[in-house]
C-alpha positions in Angstrom: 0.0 0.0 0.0 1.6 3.3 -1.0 1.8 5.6 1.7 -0.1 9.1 2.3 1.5 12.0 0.9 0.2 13.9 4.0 1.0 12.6 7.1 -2.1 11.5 9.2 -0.6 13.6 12.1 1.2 16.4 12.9 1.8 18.1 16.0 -0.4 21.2 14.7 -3.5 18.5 14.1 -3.0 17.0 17.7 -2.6 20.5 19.3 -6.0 21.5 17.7 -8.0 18.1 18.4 -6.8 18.8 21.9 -8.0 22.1 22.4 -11.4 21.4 21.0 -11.6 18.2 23.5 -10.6 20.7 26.5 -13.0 23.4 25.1 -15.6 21.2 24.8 -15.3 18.5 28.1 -12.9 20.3 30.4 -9.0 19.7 30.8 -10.2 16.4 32.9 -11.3 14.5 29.9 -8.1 15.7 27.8 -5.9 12.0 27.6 -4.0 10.2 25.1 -7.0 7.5 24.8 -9.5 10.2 24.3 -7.5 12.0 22.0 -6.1 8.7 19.9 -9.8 7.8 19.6 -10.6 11.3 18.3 -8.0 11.4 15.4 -8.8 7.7 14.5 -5.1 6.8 15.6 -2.8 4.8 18.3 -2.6 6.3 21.2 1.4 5.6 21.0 1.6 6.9 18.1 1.0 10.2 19.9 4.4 10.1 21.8 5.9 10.3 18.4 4.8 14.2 18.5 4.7 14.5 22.2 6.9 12.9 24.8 4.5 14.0 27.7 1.0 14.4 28.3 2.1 17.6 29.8 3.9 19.0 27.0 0.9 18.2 24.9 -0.8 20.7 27.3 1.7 23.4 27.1 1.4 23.1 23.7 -2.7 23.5 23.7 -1.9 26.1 26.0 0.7 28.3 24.3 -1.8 27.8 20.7 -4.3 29.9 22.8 -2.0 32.5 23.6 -1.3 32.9 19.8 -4.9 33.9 19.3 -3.7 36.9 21.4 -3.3 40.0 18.9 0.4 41.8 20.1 0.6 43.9 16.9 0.2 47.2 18.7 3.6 47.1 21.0 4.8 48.2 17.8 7.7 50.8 17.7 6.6 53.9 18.9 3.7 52.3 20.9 1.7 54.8 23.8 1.8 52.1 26.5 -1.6 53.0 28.3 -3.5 52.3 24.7 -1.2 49.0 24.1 -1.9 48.0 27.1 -5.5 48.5 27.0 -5.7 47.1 23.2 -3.9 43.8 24.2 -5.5 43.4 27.5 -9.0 42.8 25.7 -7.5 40.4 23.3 -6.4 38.7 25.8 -9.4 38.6 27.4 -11.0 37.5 24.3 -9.0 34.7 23.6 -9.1 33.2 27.1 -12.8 34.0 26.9 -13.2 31.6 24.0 -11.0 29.0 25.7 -12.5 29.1 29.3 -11.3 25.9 30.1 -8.1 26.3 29.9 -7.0 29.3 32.1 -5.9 27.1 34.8 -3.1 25.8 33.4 -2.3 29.4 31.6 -2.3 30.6 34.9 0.6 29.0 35.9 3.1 31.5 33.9 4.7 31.3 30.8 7.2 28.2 30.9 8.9 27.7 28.0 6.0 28.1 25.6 6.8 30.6 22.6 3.4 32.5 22.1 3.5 33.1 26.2 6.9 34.1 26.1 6.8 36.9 23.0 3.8 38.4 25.0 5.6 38.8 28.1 8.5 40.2 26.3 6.2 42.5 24.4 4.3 43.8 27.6 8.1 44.0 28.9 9.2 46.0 26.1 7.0 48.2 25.6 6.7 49.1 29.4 10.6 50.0 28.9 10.8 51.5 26.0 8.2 54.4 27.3 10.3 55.0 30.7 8.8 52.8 33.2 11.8 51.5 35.6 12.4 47.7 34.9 11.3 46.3 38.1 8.4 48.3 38.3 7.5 47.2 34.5 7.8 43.6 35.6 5.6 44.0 38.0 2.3 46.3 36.2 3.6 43.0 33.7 2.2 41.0 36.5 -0.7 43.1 37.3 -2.3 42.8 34.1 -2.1 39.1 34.0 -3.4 38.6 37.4 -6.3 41.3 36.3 -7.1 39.4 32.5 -6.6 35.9 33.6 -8.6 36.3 37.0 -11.7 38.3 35.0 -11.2 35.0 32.8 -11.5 32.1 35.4 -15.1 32.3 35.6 -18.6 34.4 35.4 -19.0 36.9 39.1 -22.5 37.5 37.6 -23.6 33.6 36.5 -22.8 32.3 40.1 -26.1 33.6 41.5 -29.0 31.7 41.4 -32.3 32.3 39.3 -34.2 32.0 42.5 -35.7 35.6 43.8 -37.0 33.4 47.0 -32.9 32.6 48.2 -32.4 36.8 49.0 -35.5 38.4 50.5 -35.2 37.4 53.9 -31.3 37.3 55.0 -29.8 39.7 52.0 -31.9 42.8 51.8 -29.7 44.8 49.3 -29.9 41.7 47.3 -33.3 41.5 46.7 -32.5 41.9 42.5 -29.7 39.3 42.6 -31.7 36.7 41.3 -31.3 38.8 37.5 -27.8 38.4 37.1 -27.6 35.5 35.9 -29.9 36.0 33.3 -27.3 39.9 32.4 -23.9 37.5 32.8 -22.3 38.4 29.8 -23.2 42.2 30.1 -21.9 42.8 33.7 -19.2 40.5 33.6 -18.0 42.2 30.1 -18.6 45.9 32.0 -17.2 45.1 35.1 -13.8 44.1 33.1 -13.8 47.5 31.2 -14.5 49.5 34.7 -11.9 47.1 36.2 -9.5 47.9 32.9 -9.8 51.7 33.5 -9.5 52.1 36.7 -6.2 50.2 36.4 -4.9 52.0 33.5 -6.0 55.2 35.2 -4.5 54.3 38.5 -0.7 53.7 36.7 -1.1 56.9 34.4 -1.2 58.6 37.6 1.9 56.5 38.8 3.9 57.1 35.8 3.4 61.1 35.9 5.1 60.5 39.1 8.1 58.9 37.6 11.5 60.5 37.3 12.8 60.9 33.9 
């Protein structure tokens, strides 16, 4: 039997079969079984891309932070509006890819994508004046900010029941509609949570000696 001109994997094929399993049933049901089965392979023939089931992971991972958009740390770059442009893609992307934020929270490793952003954020902090420690640390800030608005919905968490708040939570007693507005506030409270941030270090940095 002549062979396939196009292999019937690749590492970019498993990465994205893996992602949609995660985005779909939750990093718990991403394994090499589930995934072999998926791609109508072995499950050793798998190891031949990835060694580890964890590297397979910071692989899925660091393909999510690809979706992030980084084109405006550009040269030049006003690093209030970069950081504000880049902070909602971020957003974004971890938005479509809920599931996975546990694992992206853990820092960058040695995955690529996560590793250009944090040099980006870095550079661009720099490059407009901000002293190197303290741009390693508003660095940190914003990923604590984006990836915690990202681990799940404030708004969704409250039940549909109007019953649950009248009697013990009087200020409350229109909790019961959140759930219904999730998207709305938890989109709005990012953007007042965004500003205030961005507000807060414009103040710091007017501060700064340069």
């Amino acid at each position: 039997m002549a062979r396939p001109r196009t292999p019937l994997l690749s590492r970019e094929r498993i990465v994205a079969a893996a992602l949609v399993l995660v985005d779909t049933e939750g990093l718990a049901a991403l394994s090499t079984r589930r995934l072999a089965a998926g791609l109508s392979v072995s499950g050793p023939s798998l190891y031949n891309h990835f060694a580890t089931k964890d590297e397979l992971l910071d692989a899925v991972v660091d393909s999510v932070m690809g979706e992030v958009d980084l084109s405006m740390f550009g040269p030049g770059a006003e690093w209030r509006a970069a950081l504000r442009d880049w902070a909602r893609s971020y957003r974004a992307a971890l938005a479509a890819h809920p599931n996975i934020v546990p694992v992206l929270a853990q820092g960058p490793g040695r995955r690529p994508n996560a590793l250009r952003l944090a040099d980006a954020v870095y550079g661009c902090l720099t490059a407009a004046g901000w002293p190197r420690g303290q741009a390693t640390r508003i660095g940190a800030l914003m990923r604590y900010f984006i990836t915690g608005s990202a681990l799940a919905s404030f708004a969704a968490g409250f039940p549909e029941d109007a019953q649950l708040y009248t009697a013990d939570y009087p200020h409350l007693t229109e909790a019961h509609r959140l759930a219904e507005h999730h998207r709305t506030i938890d989109e709005g409270a990012f953007e007042t949570g965004l500003t205030a941030l961005l507000d807060g270090l414009a103040l710091r940095y007017e501060a700064l000696e340069r």
